[in-house]
C-alpha positions, 0 to 999 in steps of 0.5 A: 146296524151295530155289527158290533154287538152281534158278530165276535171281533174276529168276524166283523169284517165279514158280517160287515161284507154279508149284510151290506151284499144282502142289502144290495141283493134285496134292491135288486129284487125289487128292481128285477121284480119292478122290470118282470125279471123274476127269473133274476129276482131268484139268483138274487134272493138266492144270494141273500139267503146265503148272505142270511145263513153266513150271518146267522153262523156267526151270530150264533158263534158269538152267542156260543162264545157269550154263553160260555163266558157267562158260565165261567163267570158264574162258576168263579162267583161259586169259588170253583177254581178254573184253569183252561187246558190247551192242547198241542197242535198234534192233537 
């Protein structure tokens, strides 16, 4: 999978570490359900759906961040001058 065009720079390491613990958890539960362990498979695709919903966060992080690029982009096509205004930490 190319992590890369799915997750922000800023969270590959992290994406990277969720899907390959979802892909190991998904091994383990057909191996708890192969031995009747189904008890087992649960914490393991409990696992994985925490795995899954980290991903998507950061998915739709990058998507958000897409969008919003493709927004500036467009409006400096139609000549609107655009000036990013940035705040000081004490709010």
């Amino acid at each position: 999978m190319n992590l890369k065009k799915h997750f922000l720079e800023e969270d590959l390491k992290k994406a990277a570490k969720e899907y390959h613990c979802a892909m190991y958890c998904m091994d383990r539960v057909l191996i708890a359900m192969e031995r009747g362990e189904y008890d087992e498979a649960q914490i393991f695709l409990s696992d994985i759906t925490k795995s899954l919903n980290s991903l998507e966060v950061m998915k739709k992080k990058k998507e958000t961040e897409n969008s919003f690029k493709r927004l500036l982009a467009e409006l400096h096509q139609k000549g609107v001058d655009i000036q990013v205004v940035r705040r000081g930490g004490s709010g």
